[in-house]
C-alpha positions as CSV (number, residue, x, y, z in Angstrom):
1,X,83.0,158.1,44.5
2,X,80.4,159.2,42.0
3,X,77.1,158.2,42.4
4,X,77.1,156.5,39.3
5,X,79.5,154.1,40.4
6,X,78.0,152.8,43.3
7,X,77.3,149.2,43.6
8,X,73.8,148.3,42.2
9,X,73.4,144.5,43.0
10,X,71.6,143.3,45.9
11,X,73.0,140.3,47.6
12,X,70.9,137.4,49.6
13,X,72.2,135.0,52.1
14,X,70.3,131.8,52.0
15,X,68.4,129.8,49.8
16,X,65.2,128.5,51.9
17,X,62.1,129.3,51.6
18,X,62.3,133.0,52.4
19,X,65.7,133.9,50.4
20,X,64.4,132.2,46.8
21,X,61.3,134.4,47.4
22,X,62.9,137.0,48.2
23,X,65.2,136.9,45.3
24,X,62.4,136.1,42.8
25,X,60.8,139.1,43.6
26,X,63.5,141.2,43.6
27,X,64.4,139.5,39.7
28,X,60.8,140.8,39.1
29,X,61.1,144.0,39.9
30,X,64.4,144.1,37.9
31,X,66.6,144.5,40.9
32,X,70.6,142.8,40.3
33,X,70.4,139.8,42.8
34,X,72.8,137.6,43.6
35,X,71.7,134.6,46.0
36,X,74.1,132.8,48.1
37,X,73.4,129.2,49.2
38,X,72.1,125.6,48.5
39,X,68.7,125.6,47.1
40,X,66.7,124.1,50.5
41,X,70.1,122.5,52.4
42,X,68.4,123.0,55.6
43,X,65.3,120.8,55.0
44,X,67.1,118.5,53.3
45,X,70.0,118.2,55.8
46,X,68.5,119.8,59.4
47,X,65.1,117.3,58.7
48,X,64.5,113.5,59.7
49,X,63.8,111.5,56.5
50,X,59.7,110.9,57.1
51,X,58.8,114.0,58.7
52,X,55.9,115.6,58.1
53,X,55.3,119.2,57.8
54,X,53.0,120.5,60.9
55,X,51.5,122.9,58.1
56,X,48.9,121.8,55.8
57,X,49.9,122.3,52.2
58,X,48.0,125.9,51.7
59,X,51.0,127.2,54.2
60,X,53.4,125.4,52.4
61,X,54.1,127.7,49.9
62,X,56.9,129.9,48.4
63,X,55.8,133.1,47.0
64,X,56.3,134.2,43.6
65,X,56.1,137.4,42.0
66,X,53.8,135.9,39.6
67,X,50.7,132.4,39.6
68,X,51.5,129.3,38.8
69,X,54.5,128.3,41.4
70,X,52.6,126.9,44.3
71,X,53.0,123.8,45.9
72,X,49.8,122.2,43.7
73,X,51.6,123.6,41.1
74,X,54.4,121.9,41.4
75,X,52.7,118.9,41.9
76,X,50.9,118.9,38.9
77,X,53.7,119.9,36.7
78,X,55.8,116.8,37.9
79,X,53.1,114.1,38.3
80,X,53.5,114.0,42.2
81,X,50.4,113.0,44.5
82,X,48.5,116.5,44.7
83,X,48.0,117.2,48.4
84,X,44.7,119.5,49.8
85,X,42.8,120.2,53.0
86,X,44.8,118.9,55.5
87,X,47.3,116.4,54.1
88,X,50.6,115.9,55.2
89,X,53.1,117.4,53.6
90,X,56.6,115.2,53.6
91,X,59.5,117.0,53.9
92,X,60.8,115.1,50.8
93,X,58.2,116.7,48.4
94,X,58.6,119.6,50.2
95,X,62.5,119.7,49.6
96,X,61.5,118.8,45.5
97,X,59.3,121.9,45.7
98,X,61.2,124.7,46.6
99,X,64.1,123.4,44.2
100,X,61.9,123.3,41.3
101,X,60.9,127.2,42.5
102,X,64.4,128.1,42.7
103,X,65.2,126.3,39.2
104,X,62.2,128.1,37.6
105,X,62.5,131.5,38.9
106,X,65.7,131.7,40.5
107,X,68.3,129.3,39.0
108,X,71.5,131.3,39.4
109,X,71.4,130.5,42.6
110,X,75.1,130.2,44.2
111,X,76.4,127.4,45.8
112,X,78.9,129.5,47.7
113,X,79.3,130.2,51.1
114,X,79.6,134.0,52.4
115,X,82.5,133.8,55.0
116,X,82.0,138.1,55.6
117,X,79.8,140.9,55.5
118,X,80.9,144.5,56.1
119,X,79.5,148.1,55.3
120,X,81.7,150.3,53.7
121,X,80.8,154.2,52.9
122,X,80.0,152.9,49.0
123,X,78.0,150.1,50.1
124,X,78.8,146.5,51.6
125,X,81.4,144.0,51.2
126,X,81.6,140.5,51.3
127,X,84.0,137.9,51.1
128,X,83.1,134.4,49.7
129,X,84.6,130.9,50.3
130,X,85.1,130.8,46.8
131,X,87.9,133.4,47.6
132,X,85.7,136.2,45.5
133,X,85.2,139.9,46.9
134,X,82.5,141.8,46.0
135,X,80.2,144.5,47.1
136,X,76.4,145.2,47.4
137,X,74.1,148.0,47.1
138,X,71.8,146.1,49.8
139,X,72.4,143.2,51.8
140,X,69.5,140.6,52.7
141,X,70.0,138.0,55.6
142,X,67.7,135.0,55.0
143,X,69.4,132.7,56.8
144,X,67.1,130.6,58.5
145,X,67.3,129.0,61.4
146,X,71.5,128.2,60.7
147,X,73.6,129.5,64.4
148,X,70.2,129.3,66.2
149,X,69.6,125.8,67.6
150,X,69.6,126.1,71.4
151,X,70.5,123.3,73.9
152,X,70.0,123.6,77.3
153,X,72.7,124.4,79.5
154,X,73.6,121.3,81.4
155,X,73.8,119.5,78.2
156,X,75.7,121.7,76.3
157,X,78.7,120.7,77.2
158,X,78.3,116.8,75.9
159,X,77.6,117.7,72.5
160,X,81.4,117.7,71.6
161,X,81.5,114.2,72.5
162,X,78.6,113.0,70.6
163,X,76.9,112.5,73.8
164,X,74.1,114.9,72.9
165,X,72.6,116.4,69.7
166,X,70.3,119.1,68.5
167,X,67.0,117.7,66.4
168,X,68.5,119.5,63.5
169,X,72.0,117.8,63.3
170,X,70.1,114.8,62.0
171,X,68.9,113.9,58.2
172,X,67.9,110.4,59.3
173,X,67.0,109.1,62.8
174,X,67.2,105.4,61.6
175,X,70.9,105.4,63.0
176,X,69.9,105.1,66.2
177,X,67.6,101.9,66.1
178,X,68.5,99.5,69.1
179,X,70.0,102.9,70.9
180,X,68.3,103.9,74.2
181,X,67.7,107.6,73.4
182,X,66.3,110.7,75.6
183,X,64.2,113.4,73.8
184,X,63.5,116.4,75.7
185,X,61.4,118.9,74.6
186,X,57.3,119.2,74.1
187,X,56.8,120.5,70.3
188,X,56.4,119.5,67.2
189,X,60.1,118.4,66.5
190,X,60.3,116.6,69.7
191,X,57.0,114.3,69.5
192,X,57.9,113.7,65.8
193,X,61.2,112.8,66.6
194,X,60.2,110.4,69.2
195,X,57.5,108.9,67.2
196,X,60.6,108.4,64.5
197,X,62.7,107.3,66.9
198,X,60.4,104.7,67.8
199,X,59.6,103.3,64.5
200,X,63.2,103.3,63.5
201,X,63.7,100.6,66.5
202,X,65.5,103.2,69.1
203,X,64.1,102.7,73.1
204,X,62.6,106.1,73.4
205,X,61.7,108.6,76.5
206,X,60.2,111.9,76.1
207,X,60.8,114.4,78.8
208,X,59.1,117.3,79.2
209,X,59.7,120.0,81.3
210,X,55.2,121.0,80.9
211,X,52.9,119.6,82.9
212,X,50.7,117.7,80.4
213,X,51.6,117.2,76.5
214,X,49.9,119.7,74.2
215,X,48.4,118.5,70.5
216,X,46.4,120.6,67.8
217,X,42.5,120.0,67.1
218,X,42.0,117.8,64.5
219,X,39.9,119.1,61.8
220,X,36.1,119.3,61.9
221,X,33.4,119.5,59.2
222,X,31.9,122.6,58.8
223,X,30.1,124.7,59.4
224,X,32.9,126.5,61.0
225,X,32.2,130.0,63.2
226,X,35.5,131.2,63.3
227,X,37.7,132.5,60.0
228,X,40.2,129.6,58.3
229,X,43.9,131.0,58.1
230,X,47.0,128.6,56.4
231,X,48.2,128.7,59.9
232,X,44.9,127.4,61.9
233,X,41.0,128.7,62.5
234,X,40.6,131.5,65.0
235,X,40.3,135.4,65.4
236,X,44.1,135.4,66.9
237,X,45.4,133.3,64.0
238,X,43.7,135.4,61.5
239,X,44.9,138.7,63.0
240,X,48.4,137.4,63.1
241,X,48.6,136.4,59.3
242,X,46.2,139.4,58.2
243,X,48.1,141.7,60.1
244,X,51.7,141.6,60.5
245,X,52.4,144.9,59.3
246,X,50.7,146.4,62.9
247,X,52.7,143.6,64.6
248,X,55.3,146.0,65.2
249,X,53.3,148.6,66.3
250,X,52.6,147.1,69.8
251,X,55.2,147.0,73.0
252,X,57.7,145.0,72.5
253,X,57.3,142.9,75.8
254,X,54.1,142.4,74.1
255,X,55.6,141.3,71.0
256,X,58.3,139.2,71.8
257,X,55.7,137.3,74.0
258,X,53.2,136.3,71.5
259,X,56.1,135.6,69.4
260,X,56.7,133.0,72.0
261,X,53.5,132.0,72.8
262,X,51.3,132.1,69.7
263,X,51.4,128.3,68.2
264,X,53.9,127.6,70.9
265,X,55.2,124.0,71.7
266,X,52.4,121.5,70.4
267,X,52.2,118.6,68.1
268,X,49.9,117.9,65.2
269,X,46.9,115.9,65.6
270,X,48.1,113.4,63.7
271,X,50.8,112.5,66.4
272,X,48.9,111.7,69.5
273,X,48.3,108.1,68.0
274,X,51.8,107.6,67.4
275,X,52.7,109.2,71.1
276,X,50.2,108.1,73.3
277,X,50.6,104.7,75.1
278,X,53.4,104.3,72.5
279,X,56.6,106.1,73.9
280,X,56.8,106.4,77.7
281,X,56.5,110.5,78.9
282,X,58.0,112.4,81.8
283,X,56.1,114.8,82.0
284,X,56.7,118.1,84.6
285,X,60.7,117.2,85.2
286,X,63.3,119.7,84.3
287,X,67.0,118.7,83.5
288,X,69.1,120.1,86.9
289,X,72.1,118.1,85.3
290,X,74.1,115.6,83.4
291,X,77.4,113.4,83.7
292,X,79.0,110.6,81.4
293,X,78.1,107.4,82.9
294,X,80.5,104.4,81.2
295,X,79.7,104.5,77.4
296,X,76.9,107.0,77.6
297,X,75.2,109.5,79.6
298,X,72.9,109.8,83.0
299,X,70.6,112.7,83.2
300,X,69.5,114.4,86.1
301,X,66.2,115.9,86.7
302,X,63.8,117.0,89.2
303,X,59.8,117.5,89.3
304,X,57.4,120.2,90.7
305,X,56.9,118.2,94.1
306,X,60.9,118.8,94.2
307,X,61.8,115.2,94.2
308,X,64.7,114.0,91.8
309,X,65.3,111.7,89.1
310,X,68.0,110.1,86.8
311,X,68.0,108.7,83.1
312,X,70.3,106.6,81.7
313,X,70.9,106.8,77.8
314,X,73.0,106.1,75.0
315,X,71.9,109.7,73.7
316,X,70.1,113.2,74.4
317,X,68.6,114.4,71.4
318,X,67.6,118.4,72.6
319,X,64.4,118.8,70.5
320,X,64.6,122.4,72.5
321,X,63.9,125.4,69.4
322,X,66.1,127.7,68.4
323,X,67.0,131.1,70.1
324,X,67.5,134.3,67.9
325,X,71.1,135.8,68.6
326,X,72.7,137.9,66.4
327,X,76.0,137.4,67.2
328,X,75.3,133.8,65.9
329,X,75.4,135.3,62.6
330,X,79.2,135.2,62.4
331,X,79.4,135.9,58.8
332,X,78.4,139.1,59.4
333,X,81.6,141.6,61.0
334,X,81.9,142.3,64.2
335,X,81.4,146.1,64.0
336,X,78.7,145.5,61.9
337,X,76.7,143.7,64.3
338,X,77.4,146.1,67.0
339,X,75.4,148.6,65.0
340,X,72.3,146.9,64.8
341,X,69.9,148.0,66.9
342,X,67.9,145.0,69.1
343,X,64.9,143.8,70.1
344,X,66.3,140.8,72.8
345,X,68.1,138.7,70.5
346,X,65.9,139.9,67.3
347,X,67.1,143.2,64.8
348,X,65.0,145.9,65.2
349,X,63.3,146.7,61.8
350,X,61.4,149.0,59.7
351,X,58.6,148.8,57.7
352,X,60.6,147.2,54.9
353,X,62.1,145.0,56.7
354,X,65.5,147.0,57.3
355,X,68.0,147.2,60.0
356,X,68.9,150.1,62.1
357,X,72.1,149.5,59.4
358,X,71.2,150.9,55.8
359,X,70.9,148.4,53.5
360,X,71.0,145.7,55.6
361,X,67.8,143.4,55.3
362,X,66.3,140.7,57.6
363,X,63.1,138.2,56.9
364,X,62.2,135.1,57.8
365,X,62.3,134.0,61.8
366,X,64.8,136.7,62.2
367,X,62.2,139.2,61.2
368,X,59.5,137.2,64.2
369,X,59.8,140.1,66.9
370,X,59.0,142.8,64.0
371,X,56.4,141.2,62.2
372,X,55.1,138.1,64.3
373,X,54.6,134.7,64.8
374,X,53.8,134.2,60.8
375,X,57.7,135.2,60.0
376,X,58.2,131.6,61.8
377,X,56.4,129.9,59.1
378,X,57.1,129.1,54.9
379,X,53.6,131.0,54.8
380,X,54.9,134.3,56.2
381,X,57.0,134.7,52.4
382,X,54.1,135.9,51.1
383,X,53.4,138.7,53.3
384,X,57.9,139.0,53.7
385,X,58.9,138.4,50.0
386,X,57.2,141.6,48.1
387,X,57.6,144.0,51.0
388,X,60.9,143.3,51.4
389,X,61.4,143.4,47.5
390,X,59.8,146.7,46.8
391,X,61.4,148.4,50.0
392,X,65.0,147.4,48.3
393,X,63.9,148.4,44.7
394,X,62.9,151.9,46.0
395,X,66.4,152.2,47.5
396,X,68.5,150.8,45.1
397,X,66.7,151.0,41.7
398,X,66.5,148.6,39.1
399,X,68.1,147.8,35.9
């Protein structure tokens, strides 16, 4: 095949945060995008109606090749409650946001799912739900968080029977008021869920596996001796969103554990009121096993001194994070994902954000043992979105 008639459009999976930056970046360097997805499905359907973002509204962003697209921006263009400092951000507004982005600089977003992804010597191919073929100079994976939720082992199996749930299966928690329900995890979207929980009129336990509960600082007047990032004030903070193109440069056992660690499992502030002589805590017990007990399910668990416990509940809701796998990403073929070079669970990428397979792109959390901790937050697109686009520009061209 001539190179002349080699595919020229760039394809991206996922409409979040990180694949309508991408893609409006890519439009602006006159690159042939087509985007796959529903414009912010994920925080609209993965998020509890009344959460609220544990980033303050300057790392709540999108980023757009050019000013004007912000989240104030937004705000003031539709008459919505401008938010600054350290507001909370509901997910609702935040949902209303990124589709206004994606209707003002990406609106040809597809609402079609991408059942396969294979390289072929002129490029890739994909297969669509819609029953469509086509191929792609360059493939970007935004995805998200979608194949990733993790639930611990001896709960796993309950989940068919509705026994047990991840946090992100649920839009609203309000359908278990009058439940007796057992959260188990220690971050963000375990306290907020059993703080939501709560309110909704569910009996609530939070069990965690740490020894104490862990919540951010609250904010303090100034003046202020360390350096103010959208992610937090501190050195490590600022080096981690000032310098994620080095990220890469360190070991990888380094990497993957400040990817771990760094703004590990905590809540916000603003939850210890809600939390604290509100929902009863285990604190220090780990889940050693599980078994259906008449309509629900009894929980097994043992502390640090060795002894053991049981909890009876109507429901487990695994507030446990997510877990990179590739192999989760089932749209992509089988050979294909044997040829990706790994880091654990995470690709292994370049500078630009490329796999060890040519053409094939990753960004967002997917791109967190590469480039850090700030790939696991909306902030990270701006640092993602234009490296990502000019790396596929130089290799494919524009129109």
């Amino acid at each position: 095949m001539s190179k002349t008639n080699l595919p020229k459009t760039v394809v991206v999976i996922g409409a979040g945060p990180y694949g309508l930056s991408t893609a409006a970046h890519l439009k602006a360097r006159g690159v042939s995008v087509r985007v796959f997805g529903s414009p912010m499905a994920s925080w609209a359907e993965n998020m509890p109606a009344g959460m609220l973002l544990k980033s303050p509204p300057s790392a709540s962003m999108l980023s757009a090749p050019r000013p004007g697209y912000t989240l104030d921006d937004y705000a003031r263009q539709t008459g919505e409650t401008r938010l600054t400092g350290h507001d909370q951000v509901p997910v609702e507004m935040f949902v209303r946001y990124g589709r206004w982005f994606a209707e003002e600089l990406v609106p040809e977003v597809e609402r079609v799912r991408v059942l396969g992804v294979d390289r072929q010597s002129d490029g890739f191919r994909l297969k669509l739900a819609s029953g469509e073929e086509l191929r792609a100079a360059a493939v970007v994976v935004a995805s998200g968080m979608d194949g990733f939720a993790h639930i611990p082992e001896p709960l796993a199996e309950f989940v068919p029977e509705g026994l047990v749930s991840h946090s992100s299966q649920h839009a609203d928690l309000k359908a278990f008021a009058g439940s007796d329900v057992v959260v188990v995890g220690a971050g963000q979207s375990a306290q907020e869920s059993a703080a939501l929980l709560h309110e909704a009129g569910a009996q609530v336990q939070l069990l965690v596996r740490a020894r104490k509960l862990v919540f951010g600082a609250a904010p303090t007047p100034p003046p202020h001796w360390q350096p103010d990032t959208p992610l937090g004030r501190s050195w490590g903070l600022y080096a981690v969103v000032h310098q994620a193109a080095a990220f890469r440069f360190l070991p990888a056992a380094t990497r993957l554990r400040l990817v771990k660690r760094v703004l590990g499992p905590f809540g916000s502030w603003w939850l210890k009121p809600r939390l604290d002589g509100v929902v009863p805590v285990r604190l220090g017990e780990h889940i050693t096993g599980a078994r259906r007990h008449g309509g629900g399910i009894l929980v097994t668990t043992r502390d640090e001194e060795g002894r053991t416990h049981t909890l009876e509940a109507d429901h487990v809701l695994a507030a446990t994070g997510y877990r990179v796998r590739l192999d989760g990403l089932d749209f992509l073929a089988p050979e294909l994902r044997a040829r990706l070079a790994r880091t654990a669970g995470f690709p292994h990428l370049d500078a630009g954000l490329q796999s060890s397979v040519p053409g094939l792109y990753f960004t967002g959390i997917q791109a967190a043992a590469t480039f850090g901790p700030l790939m696991r937050f909306t902030c990270g697109t701006a640092f993602a979105a234009p490296r990502l686009a000019a790396a596929v520009a130089g290799r494919v061209g524009a129109k």
